[in-house]
C-alpha positions in Angstrom: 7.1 14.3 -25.4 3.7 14.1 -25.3 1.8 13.7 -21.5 -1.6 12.6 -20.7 -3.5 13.6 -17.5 -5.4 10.5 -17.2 -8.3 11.4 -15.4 -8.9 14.1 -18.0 -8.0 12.6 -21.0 -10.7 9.7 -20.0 -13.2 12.0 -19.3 -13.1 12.7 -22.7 -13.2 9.5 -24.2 -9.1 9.5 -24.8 -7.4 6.1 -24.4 -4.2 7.0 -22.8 -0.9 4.7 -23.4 -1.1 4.3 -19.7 -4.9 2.8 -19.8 -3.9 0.8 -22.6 -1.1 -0.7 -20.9 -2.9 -2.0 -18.1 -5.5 -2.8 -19.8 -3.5 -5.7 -21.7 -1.2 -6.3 -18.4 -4.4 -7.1 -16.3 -6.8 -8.6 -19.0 -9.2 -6.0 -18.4 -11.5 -4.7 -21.3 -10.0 -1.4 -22.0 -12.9 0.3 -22.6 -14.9 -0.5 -19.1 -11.0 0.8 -17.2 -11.5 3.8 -19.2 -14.8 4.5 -17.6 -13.2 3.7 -14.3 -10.6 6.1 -14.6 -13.1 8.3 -15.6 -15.3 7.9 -12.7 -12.3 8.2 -10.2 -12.8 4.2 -9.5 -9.5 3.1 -10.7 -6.0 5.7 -10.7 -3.1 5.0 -12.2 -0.3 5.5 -10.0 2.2 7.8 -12.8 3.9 11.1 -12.4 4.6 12.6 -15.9 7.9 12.8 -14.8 9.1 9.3 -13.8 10.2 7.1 -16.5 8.4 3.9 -14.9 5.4 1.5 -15.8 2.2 2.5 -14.8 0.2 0.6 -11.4 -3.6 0.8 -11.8 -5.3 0.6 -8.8 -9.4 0.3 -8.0 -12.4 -1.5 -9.0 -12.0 -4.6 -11.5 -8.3 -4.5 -11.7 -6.0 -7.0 -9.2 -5.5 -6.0 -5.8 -2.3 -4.7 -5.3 0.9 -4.8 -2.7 2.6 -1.9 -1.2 6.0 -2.2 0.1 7.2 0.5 2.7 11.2 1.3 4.0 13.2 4.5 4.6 15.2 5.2 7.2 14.7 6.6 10.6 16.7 8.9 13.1 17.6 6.0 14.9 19.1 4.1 12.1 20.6 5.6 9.0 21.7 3.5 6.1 21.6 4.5 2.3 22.7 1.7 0.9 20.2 -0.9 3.3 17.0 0.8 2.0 17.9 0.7 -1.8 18.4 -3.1 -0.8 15.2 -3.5 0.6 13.9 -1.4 -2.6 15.3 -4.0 -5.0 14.3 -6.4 -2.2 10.6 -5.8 -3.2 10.7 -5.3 -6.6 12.0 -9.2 -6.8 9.6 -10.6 -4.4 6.6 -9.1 -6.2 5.7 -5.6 -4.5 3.8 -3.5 -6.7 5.0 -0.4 -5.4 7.8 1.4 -2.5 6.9 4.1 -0.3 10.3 5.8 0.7 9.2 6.8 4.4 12.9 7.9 5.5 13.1 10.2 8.3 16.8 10.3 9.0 20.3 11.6 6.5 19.8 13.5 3.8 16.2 12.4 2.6 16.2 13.9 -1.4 19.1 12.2 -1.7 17.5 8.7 -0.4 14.2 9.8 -2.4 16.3 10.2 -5.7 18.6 7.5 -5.5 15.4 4.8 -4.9 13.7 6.8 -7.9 16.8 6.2 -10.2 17.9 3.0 -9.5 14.7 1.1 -8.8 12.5 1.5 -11.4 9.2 0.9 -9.6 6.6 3.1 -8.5 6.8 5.1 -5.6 4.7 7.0 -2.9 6.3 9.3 0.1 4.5 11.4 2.4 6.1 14.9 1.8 5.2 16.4 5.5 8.2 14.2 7.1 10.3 16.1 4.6 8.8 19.7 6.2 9.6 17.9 9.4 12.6 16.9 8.8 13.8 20.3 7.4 12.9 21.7 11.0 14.8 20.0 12.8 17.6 20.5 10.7 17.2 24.3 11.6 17.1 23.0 15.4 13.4 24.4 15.3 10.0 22.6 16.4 8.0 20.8 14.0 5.7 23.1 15.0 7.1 25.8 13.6 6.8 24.7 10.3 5.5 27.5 7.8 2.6 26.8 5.0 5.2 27.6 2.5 7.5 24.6 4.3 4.7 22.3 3.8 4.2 23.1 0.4 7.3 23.0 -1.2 8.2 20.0 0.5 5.0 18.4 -2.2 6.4 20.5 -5.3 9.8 18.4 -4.3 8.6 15.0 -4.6 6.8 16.4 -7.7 9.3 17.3 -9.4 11.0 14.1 -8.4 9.1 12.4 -10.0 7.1 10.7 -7.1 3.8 9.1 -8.5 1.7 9.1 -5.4 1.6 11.2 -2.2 0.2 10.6 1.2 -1.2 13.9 2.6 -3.5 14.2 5.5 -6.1 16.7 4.5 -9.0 15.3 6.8 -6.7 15.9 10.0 -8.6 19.3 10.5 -9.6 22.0 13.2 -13.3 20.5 13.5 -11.4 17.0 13.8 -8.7 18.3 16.7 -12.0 19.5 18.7 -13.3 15.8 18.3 -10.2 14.1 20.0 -10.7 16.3 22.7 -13.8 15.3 23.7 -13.2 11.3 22.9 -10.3 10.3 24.5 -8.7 7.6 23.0 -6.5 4.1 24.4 -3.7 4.6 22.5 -4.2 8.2 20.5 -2.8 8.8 17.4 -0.3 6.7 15.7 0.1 8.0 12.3 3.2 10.2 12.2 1.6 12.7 9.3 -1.5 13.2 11.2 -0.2 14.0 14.6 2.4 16.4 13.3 -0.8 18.3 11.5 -2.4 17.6 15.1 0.3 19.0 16.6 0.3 21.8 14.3 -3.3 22.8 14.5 -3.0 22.7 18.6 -0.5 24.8 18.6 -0.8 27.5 16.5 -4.5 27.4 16.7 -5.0 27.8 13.1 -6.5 24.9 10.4 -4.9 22.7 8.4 -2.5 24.3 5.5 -3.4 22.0 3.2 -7.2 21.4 3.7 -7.1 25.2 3.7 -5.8 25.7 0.5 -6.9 22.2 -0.9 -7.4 23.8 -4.0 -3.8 25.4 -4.5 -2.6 21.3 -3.2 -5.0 19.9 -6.3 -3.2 22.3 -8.5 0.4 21.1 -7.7 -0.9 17.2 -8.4 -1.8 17.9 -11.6 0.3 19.8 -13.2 2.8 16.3 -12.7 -0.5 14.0 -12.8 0.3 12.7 -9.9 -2.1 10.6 -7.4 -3.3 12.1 -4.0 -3.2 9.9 -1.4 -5.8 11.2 1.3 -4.3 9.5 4.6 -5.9 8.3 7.3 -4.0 10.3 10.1 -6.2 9.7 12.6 -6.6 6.1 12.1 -6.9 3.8 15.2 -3.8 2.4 16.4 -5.7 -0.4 18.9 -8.6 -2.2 18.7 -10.3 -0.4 21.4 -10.1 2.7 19.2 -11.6 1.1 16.2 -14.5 2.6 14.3 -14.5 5.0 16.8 -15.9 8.7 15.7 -13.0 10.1 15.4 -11.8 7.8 12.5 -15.1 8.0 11.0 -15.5 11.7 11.2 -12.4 11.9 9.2 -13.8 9.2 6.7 -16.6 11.7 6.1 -14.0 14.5 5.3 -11.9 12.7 2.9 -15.2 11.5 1.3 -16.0 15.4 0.3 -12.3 15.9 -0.6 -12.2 13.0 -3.1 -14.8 15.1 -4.7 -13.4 18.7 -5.2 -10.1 15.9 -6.6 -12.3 14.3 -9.0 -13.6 18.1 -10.2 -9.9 19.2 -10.7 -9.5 15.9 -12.9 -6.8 14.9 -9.8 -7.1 11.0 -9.1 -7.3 10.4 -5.4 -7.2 6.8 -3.1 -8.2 6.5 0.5 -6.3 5.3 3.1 -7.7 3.0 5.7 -7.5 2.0 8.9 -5.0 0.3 11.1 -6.3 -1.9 13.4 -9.5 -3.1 13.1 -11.3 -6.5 14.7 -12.2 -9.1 12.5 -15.7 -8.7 13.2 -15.5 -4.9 11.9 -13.3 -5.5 8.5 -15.7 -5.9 5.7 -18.2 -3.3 7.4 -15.3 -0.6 7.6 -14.1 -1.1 3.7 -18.1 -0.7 3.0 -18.4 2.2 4.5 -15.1 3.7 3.3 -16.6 3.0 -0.6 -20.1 4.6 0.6 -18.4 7.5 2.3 -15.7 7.7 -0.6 -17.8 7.2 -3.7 -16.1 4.3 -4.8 -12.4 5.5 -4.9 -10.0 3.0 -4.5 -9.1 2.0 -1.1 -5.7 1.5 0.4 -5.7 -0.5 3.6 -2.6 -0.7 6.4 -2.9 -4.4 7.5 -5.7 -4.2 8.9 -4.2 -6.0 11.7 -6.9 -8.0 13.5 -5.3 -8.0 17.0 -2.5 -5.7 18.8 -0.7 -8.9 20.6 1.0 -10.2 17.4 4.8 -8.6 18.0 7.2 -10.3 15.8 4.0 -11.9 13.6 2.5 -8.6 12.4 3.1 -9.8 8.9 0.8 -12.4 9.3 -1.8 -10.4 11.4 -2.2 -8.2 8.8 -2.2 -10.3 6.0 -5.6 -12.2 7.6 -7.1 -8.9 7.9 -5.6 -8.1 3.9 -7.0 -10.3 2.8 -10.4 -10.0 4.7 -10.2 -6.3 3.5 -9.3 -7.4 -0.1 -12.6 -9.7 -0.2 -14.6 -6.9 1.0 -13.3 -4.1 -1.4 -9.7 -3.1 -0.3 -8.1 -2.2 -3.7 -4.5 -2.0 -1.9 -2.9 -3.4 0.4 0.2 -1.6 2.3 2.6 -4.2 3.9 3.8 -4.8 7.8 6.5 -6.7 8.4 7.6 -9.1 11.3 9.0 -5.7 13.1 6.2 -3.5 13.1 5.6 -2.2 16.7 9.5 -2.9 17.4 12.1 -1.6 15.3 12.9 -0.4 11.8 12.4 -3.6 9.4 15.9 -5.1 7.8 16.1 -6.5 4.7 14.5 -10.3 5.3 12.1 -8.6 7.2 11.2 -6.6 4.5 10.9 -9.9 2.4 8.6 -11.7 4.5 6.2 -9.1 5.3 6.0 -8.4 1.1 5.4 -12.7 0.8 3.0 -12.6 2.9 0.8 -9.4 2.2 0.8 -11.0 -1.7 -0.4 -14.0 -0.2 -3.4 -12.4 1.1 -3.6 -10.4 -2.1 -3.5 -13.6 -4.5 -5.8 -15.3 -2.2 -8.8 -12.8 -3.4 -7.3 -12.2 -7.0 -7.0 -16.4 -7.5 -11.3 -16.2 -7.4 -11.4 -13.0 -9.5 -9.0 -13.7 -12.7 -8.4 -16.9 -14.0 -5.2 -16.5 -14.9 -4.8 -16.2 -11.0 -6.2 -19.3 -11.0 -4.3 -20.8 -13.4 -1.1 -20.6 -11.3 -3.0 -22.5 -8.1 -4.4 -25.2 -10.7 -1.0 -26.0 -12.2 0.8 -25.9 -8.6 -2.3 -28.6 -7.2 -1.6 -30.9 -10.6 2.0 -31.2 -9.6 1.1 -32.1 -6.2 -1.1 -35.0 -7.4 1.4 -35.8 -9.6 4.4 -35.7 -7.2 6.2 -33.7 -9.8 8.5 -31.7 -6.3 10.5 -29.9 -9.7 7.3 -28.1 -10.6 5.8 -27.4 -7.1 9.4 -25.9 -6.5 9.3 -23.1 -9.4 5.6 -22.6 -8.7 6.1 -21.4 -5.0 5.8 -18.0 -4.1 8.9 -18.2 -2.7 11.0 -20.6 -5.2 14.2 -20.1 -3.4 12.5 -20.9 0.3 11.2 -24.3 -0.9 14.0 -25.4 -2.6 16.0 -24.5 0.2 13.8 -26.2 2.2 13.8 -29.4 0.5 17.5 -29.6 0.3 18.3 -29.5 3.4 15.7 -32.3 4.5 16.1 -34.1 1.3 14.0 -37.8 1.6 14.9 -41.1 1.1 12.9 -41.0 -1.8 12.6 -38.1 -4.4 9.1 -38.8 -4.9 8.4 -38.1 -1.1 9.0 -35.5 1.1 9.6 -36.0 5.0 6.7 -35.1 6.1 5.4 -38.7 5.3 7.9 -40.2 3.7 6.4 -43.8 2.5 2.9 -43.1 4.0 2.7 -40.3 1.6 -1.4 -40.2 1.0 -0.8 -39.5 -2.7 1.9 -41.7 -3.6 -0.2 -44.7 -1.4 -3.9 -44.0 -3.6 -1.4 -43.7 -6.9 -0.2 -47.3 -6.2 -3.3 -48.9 -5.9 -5.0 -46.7 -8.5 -2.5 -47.9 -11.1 -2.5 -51.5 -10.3 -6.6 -51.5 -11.4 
């Protein structure tokens, strides 16, 4: 079989399979996504291992969705996260991140990878984690060697993007110490490294050998996801010099990716004010060199338990108008538990809704879909607005079970209906 490393390959003017594909899937002139590639701008999320269609991500493609689940210590279920896996596919995720922490994760990692065909991210540390507390040791006491074969795992699975938090580093541990933070750190990757670092004094593994990392990811051509482990987890921690300090780093380690022909995204931050959005994407492209940016919410306030889905889909969307290339998901129990399977549903609805809402002004065939859904409304054609909703089986549902008195209505208005009133009196001239 022949394989392409993509970054490579359009380097040197090659059009890979995998450009051409998206190319034609997104409507994008192939030639100008081949430069993109090139440039690091746009990856395409593949390992050469996994049997799956291609996701480009980046500059003048659609913004996408990610979709997380996995289980945790707490709460252990095979067969409930492959659910919420198909779960995603059907409502429209882009991509799964298998972020299980608890039972026997290759075997959760593998089964999502066989029987979803989708594209999929993990973060591999949890694995070295998870490994040490198997051998009742402290996570801690994880070895470089732990860390590392943990990544040549997923490899060799066939994962197509990894998280890895390089930037969480010696010079960045000395920075939390001297600016205190309200809530600390709340990405799991980045405080284990934190943790790490503190104490056994010595840097990070991975930004240490960086190089030996960038070798692993392309031998499978897979993408490097530079997280944000020290993103803030409050709004008083926003923007603070901690996150931006790490910013910085991943900016200079997106380079050394781009030498090694590695694609590389950034991760962004977590909760963010409103007032703060667009200026943070700006500066991650600046700091970043354009890569393509991969935002968690942002969520635009830290009262929104039970709503975080919609919190972070107004700042998504926000984000996605700015620059964000990639929006990761939170659903209705983010802050509270581990997310079942309707949650899961409604926090992928409504992070494509933000998603749309800045591809609708960008492609026309966006467009098209919100033209054709506002002609049925005019037209009170309810069989057309029904298999045009984002959510076809909500709506019908809906409308079933408050059915009007009239089929032409809905009862909302029922006979005062503004658009069957102006109809009338527009057809009697």
């Amino acid at each position: 079989m022949v394989t392409f490393m993509q970054m490579k390959d359009a380097k040197n003017g090659i059009l890979t399979p995998e450009i051409e594909y998206i190319s034609k899937k997104e409507g994008v002139d192939v030639e100008k996504l081949r430069r993109n590639v090139a440039a690091g701008r746009v990856v395409i999320l593949k390992n050469i291992k996994h049997e799956v269609e291609p996701v480009g991500v980046g500059q003048g493609l659609r913004v996408k969705v990610n979709a997380n689940l996995g289980t945790s210590m707490d709460i252990i279920d095979e067969e409930a996260e492959v659910r919420k896996a198909k779960i995603a596919k059907k409502y429209g995720a882009d991509t799964i991140m298998d972020l299980s922490t608890g039972g026997d994760l290759n075997k959760i990692r593998r089964r999502i990878i066989r029987e979803v065909p989708m594209v999929i991210g993990t973060v591999p540390i949890y694995q070295a984690a998870w490994k040490m507390l198997q051998k009742k040791k402290a996570i801690v006491e994880m070895t470089e060697d732990d860390m590392f074969n943990a990544v040549e795992t997923h490899l060799k699975d066939g994962v197509d993007f990894l998280t890895i938090h390089v930037g969480v580093t010696k010079d960045a541990i000395e920075v939390m110490k001297k600016h205190p933070r309200v809530v600390g750190t709340v990405s799991r990757g980045g405080t284990f490294h934190a943790a790490w670092i503190l104490h056994n004094g010595e840097e990070n593994p991975f930004y240490r050998n960086y190089d030996y990392l960038l070798e692993l990811l392309a031998e499978y051509d897979a993408t490097i996801s530079l997280g944000d482990g020290l993103r803030p987890g409050g709004l008083p921690d926003a923007t603070d010099f901690l996150q931006v300090h790490e910013l910085y780093t991943i900016g200079r380690l997106v380079k050394r990716a781009r030498e090694k022909n590695v694609q590389a995204m950034v991760e962004g931050p977590g909760h963010i004010p409103i007032d703060q959005i667009e200026a943070n994407v700006k500066m991650a492209k600046v700091a970043t060199d354009n890569a393509p940016f991969y935002v968690l919410g942002p969520l635009v306030t830290d009262i929104a338990s039970g709503y975080d889905h919609i919190n972070a889909a107004i700042g998504g969307a926000i984000a996605a108008r700015a620059g964000a290339d990639f929006l990761c998901y939170v659903t209705p129990a983010e802050h509270l538990a581990l997310p079942n399977e309707e949650e899961v549903k409604r926090g992928v609805i409504a992070t494509r809704i933000a998603a749309h809402a800045v591809n609708l002004i960008r492609f026309e065939e966006e467009y098209k879909w919100d033209y054709e859904m506002s002609k049925a409304r005019g037209e009170l054609r309810w069989d057309k607005q029904l298999n045009l909703s984002i959510d076809k089986e909500n709506a019908i549902r809906v409308r079933k079970e408050r059915y009007p008195h009239s089929p032409q209505v809905c009862t909302m208005c029922g006979d005062l209906c503004a658009i069957k009133i102006l109809r009338e009196y527009l057809n009697k001239k």
